[in-house]
C-alpha positions in Angstrom: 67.4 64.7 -13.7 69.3 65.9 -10.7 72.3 62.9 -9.2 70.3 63.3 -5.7 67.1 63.0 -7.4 68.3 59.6 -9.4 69.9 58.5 -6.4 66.6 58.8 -3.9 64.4 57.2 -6.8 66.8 54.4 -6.8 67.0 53.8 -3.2 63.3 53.7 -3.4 63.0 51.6 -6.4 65.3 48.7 -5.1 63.2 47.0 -2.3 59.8 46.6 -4.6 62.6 45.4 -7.5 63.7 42.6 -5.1 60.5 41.9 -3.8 59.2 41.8 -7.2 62.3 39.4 -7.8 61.9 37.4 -5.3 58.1 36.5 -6.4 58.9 36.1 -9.5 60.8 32.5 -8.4 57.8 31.0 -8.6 57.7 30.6 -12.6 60.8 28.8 -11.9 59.2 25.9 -9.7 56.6 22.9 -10.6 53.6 22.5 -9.2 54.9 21.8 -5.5 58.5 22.5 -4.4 60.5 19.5 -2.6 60.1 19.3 0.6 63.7 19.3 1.3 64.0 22.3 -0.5 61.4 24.0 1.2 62.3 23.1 4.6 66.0 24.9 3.9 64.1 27.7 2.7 62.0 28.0 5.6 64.8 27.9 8.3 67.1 30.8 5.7 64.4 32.9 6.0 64.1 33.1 9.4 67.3 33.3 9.9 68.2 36.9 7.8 64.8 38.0 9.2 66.2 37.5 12.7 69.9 38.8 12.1 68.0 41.9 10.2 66.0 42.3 13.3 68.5 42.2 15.8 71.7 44.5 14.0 69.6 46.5 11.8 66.3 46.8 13.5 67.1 46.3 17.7 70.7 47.6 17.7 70.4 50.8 16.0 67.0 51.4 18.2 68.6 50.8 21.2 71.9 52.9 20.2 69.4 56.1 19.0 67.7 55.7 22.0 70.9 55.2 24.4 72.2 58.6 22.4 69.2 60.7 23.1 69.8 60.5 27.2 66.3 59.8 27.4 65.3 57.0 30.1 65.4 53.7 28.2 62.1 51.5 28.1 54.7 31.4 -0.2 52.1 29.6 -3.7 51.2 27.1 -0.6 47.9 28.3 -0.6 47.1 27.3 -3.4 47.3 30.3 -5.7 48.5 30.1 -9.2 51.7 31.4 -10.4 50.4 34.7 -12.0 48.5 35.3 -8.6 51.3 34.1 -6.6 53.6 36.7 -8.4 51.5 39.4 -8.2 50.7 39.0 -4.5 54.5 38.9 -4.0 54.9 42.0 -6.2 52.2 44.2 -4.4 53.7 43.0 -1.0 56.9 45.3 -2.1 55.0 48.2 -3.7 54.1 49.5 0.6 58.2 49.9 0.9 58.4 53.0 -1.8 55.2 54.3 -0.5 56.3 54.0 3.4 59.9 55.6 2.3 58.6 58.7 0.7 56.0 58.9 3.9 59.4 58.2 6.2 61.2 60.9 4.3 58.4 63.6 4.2 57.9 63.2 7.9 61.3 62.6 8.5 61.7 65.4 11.1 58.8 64.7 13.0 59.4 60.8 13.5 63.1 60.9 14.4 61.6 61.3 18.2 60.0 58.2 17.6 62.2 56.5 15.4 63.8 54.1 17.9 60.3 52.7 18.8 59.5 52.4 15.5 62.4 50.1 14.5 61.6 47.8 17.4 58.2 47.7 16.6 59.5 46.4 13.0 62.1 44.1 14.6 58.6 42.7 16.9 56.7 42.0 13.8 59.7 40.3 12.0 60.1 38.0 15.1 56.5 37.7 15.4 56.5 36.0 11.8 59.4 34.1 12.4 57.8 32.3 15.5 54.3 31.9 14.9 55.2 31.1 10.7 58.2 30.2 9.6 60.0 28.1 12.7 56.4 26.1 12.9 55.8 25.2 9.4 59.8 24.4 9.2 59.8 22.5 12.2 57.0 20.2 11.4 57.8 16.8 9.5 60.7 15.1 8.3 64.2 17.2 7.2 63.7 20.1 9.8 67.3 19.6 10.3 67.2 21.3 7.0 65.5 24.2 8.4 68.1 24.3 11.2 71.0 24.6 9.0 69.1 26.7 6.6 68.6 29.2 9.5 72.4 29.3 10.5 73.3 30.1 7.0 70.6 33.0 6.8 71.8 34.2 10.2 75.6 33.9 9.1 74.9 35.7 5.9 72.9 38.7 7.3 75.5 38.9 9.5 78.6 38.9 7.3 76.7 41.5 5.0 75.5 43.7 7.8 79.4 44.2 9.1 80.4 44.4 5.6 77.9 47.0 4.4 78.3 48.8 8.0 
């Protein structure tokens, strides 16, 4: 197989494999996770989803745009573990799929691109918002969530200078 070829399928292959991952925790828990725990959760997630959204979703947006001298504009519910897992797994198998589309269309979306990525970033803070900061918020321990977000901010942060 050709490097580039190995390479692409790779780069393809890694977001379902941490998707996939990432649903897979949920052999690892009992039948409820701690509150506590869950809170902290809750407030890390929505912290990387907003530092991804705002340096690797709005800023590169906003620079493509800037650059074109165009005028600028969880098993909660109650599902078992197998189920859980596979929801979680399918969830991931969209970002292969969408990144062979993105690369076969490549030339005619780069026009668009820029809008594209903030639409992502809107989604991502639409979650956030509506989801995440509600459900973490509600309760006892949402300082939890609090912290939990600073150190998923901090952390997307960190890698997305780090990783450029």
């Amino acid at each position: 197989m050709h490097p580039m070829t190995t390479t692409l399928l790779i780069g393809l292959l890694i977001p379902l494999l941490g998707t996939m991952l990432g649903s897979s925790f949920v052999f690892l828990m009992k039948d409820e996770m701690p509150i506590r725990l869950q809170k902290a959760l809750l407030g890390f997630a929505s912290g990387v989803m907003v530092a991804a959204s705002v340096w690797s979703l709005l800023i590169p947006a906003m620079e493509m745009e800037a650059d074109s001298g165009k005028w600028a504009v969880m098993r909660a519910a109650g599902n078992s573990r197998w189920r859980s897992f596979l929801i979680g797994s399918l969830s991931g198998a969209v970002e292969p799929i969408g990144a062979i589309a993105v690369l076969l269309l490549a030339s005619l979306l780069m026009p668009v691109l820029p809008y594209m990525l903030a639409f992502a970033a809107g989604a991502m803070f639409y979650v956030v918002v509506e989801e995440l900061i509600p459900e973490a918020s509600t309760g006892q321990h949402s300082n939890l969530s609090t912290i939990g977000f600073a150190i998923g901010f901090v952390l997307m942060m960190v890698l997305d200078v780090v990783m450029g």
